[in-house]
C-alpha positions as CSV (number, residue, x, y, z in Angstrom):
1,X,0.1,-15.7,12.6
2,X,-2.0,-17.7,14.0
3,X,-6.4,-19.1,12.9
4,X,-7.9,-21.5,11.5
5,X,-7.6,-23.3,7.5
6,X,-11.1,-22.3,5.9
7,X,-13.1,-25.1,5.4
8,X,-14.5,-24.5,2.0
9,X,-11.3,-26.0,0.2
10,X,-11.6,-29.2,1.8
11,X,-13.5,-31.7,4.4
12,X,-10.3,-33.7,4.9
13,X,-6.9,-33.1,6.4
14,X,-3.4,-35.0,6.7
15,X,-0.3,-34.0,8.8
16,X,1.7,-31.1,7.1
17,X,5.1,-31.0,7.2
18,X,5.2,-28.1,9.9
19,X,3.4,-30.1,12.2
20,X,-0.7,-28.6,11.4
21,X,-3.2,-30.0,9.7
22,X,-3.4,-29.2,6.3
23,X,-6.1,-30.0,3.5
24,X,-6.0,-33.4,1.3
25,X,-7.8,-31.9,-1.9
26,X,-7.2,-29.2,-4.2
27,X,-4.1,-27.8,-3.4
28,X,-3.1,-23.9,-2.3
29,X,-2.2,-22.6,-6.2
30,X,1.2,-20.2,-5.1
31,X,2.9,-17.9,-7.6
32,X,6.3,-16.0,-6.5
33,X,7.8,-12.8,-7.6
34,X,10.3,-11.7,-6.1
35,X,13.7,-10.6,-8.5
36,X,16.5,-12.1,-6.0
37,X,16.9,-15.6,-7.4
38,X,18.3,-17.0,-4.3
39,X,15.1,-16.0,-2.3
40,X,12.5,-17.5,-5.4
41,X,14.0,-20.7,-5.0
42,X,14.2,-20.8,-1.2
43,X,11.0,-19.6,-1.1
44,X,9.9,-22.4,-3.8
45,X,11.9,-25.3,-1.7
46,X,9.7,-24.0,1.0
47,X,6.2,-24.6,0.1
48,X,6.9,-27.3,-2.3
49,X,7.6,-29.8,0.4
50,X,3.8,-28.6,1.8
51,X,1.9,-31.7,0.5
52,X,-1.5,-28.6,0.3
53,X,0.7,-25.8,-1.6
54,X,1.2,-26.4,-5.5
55,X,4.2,-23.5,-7.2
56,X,2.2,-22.6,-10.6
57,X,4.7,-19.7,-11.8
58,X,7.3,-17.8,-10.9
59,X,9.3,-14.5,-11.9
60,X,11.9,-12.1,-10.9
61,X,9.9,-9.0,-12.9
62,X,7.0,-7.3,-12.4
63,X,5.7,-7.0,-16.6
64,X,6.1,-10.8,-16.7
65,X,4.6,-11.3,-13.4
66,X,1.2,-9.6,-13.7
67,X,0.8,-11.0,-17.1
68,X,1.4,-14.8,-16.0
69,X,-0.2,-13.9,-12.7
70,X,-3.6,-13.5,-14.5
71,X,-3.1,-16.2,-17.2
72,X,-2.6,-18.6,-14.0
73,X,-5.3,-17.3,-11.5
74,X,-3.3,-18.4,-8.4
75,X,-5.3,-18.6,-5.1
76,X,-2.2,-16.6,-3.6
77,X,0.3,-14.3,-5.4
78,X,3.4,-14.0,-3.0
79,X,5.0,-11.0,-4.1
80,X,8.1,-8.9,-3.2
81,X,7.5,-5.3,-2.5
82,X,10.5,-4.1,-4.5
83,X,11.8,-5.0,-7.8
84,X,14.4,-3.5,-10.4
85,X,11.1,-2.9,-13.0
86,X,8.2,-1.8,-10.6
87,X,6.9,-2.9,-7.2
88,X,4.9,-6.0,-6.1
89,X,2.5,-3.2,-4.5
90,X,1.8,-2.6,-8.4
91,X,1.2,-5.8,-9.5
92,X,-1.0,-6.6,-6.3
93,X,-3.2,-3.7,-7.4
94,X,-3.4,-4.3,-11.0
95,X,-4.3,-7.9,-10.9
96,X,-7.1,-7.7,-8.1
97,X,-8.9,-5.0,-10.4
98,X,-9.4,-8.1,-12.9
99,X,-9.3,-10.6,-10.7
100,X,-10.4,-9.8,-7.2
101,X,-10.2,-13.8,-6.3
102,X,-6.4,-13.4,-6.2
103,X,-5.0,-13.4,-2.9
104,X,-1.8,-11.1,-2.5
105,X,0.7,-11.3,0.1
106,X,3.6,-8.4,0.6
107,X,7.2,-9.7,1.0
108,X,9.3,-7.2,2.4
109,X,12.5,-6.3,4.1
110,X,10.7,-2.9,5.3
111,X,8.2,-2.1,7.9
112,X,6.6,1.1,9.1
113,X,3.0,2.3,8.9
114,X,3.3,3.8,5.5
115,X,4.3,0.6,3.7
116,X,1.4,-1.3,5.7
117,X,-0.7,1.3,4.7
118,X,0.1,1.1,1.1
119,X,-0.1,-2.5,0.7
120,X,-3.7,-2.8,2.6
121,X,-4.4,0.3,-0.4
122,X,-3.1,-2.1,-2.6
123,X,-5.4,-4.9,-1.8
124,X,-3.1,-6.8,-0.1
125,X,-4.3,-9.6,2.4
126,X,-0.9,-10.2,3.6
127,X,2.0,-8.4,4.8
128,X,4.6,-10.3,6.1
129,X,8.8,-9.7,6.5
130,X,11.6,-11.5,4.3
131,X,13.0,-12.3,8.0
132,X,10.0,-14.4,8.6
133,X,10.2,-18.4,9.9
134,X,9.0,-20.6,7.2
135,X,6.7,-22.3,9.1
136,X,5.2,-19.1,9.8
137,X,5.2,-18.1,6.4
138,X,3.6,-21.4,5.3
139,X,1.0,-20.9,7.9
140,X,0.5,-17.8,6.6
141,X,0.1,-18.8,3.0
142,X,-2.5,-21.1,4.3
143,X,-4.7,-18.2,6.5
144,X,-4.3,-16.0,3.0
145,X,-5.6,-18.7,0.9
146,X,-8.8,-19.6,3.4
147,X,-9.7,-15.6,3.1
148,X,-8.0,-14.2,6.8
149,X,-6.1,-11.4,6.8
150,X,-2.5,-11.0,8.3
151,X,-2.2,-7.3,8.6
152,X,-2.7,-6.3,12.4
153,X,-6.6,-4.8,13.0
154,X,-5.4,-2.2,14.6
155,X,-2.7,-0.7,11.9
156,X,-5.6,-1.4,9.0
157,X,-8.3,0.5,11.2
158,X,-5.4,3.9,11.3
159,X,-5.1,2.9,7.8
160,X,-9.0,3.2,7.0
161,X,-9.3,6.2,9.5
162,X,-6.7,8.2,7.1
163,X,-8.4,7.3,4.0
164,X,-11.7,9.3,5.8
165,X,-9.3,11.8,6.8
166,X,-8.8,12.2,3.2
167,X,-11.8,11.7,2.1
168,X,-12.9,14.6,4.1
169,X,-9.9,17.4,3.4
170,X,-11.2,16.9,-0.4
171,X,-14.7,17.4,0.2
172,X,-13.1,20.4,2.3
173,X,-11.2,21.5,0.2
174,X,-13.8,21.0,-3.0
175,X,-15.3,23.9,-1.3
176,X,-13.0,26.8,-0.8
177,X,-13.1,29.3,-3.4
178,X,-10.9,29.6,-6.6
179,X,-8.8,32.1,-4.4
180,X,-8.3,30.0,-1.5
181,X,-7.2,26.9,-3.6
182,X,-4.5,28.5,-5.3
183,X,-3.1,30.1,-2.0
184,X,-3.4,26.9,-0.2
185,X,-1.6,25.5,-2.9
186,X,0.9,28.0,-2.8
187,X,1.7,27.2,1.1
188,X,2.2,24.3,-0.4
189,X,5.2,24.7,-2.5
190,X,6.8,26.8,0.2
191,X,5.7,30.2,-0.7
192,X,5.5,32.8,2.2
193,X,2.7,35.4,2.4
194,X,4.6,38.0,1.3
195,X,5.2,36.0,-1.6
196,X,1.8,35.0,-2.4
197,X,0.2,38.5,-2.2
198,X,3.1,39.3,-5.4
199,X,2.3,36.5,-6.8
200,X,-1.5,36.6,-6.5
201,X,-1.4,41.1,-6.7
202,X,-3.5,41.4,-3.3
203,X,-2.3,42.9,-0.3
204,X,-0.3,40.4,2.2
205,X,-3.0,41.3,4.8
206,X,-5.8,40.0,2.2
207,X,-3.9,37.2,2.1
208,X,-3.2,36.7,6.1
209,X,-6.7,36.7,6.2
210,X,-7.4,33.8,3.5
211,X,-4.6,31.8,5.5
212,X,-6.9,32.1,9.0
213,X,-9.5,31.3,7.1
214,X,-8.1,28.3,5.3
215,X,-6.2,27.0,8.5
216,X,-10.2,27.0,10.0
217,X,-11.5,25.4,7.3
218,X,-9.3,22.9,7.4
219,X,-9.5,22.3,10.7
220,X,-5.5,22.6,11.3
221,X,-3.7,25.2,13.4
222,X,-0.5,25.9,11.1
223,X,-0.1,26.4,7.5
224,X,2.5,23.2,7.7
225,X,0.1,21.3,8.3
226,X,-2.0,22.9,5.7
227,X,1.0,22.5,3.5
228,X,1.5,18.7,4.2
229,X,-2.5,17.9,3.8
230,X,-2.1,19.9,-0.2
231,X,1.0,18.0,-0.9
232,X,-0.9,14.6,0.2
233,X,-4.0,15.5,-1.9
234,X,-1.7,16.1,-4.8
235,X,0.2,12.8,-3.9
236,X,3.4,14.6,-4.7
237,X,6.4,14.6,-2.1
238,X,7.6,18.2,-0.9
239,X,10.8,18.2,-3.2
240,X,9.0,17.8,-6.2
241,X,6.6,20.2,-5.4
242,X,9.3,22.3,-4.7
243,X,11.3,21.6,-7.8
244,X,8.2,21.7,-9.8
245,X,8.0,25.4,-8.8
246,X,11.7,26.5,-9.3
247,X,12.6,26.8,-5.8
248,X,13.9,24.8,-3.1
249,X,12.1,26.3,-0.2
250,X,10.8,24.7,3.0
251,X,6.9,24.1,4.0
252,X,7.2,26.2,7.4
């Protein structure tokens, strides 16, 4: 984490604590959320000794959270991921669609793609681990605050690239006819051709053919794939698809 303290909060600086400059004006307004206690009040210890970073709030649930959260307009809402009432992902979304000013940084024990992805979908500036250095996390605070980002360029362009992806396969799909939609959908909760041409009454080489057809349209080779774009579209995992349909059976 590394760049440079906008200058827009302040023309001054003094010697922080963690050894960088830091701004002598209006302090860095922080709120926490994060329902572990132990980790809030480390976390407040932390940036309370910054001499830049003022603690206006703090909570251990997300209800309570989001409501304080935009009664304080913080400059950065530091918020843990997962929480016994909700998620910080939640609250990070909720409160930058009334307040886009809000700065949100992820705390997390987790990290793979798909959490990145969700918190940069989320609105989040920051994503950072639970394992992180506190001067690290400070500096990162800081970055958040002056309007950087800390999520890696490269993981938010795969990010942005999906959301086209998506963007596309519903324009796509927007398209196909009545008949194609519900077979697609149908691959999607695990039903064979056989079973769709029953379902459907058509023959199951009628329905071969709207498969090939689909699979082209859709520009996949397999109907698993086919299956896994529907069951993202309808932002539903495959068991509940699955259990949603009374069966249990695989995509393939």
């Amino acid at each position: 984490m590394h760049g440079q303290i906008g200058t827009d909060r302040a023309s001054e600086t003094v010697p922080g604590r963690h050894g960088c400059l830091v701004p002598d004006k209006t302090p860095i307004r922080v709120y926490l959320l994060d329902d572990h206690f132990i980790v809030r009040r480390g976390l407040a210890s932390l940036l309370e000794a910054e001499p830049d970073i003022e603690i206006v709030g703090e909570s251990g649930s997300a209800s309570q959270a989001l409501e304080e959260i935009l009664a304080l307009r913080p400059d950065v809402a530091v918020l843990d991921a997962h929480l016994a009432d909700g998620n910080g992902l939640d609250v990070c979304r909720e409160m930058r669609a009334v307040d886009p000013a809000i700065k949100a940084m992820i705390l997390t024990s987790y990290q793979d793609d798909d959490a990145i992805s969700s918190a940069i979908l989320a609105g989040a500036a920051g994503y950072v681990l639970k394992q992180i250095e506190g001067d690290s996390l400070v500096s990162g605070i800081r970055l958040v605050a002056s309007g950087h980002s800390l999520i890696d360029r490269s993981v938010a362009a795969r990010v942005l690239e999906q959301v086209e992806f998506h963007k596309r396969s519903l324009q796509v799909i927007s398209d196909l006819t009545p008949q194609q939609s519900k077979i697609l959908f149908l691959i999607a909760d695990g039903l064979t051709n056989r079973e769709i041409a029953e379902r459907l009454f058509l023959a199951e080489k009628t329905v071969k053919n709207h498969v090939t057809a689909l699979l082209s349209r859709l520009g996949v080779a397999h109907r698993t794939q086919a299956a896994l774009l529907a069951q993202r579209l309808r932002g539903e995992s495959p068991m509940t698809l699955n259990a949603a349909n009374g069966t249990r059976r695989g995509v393939g």
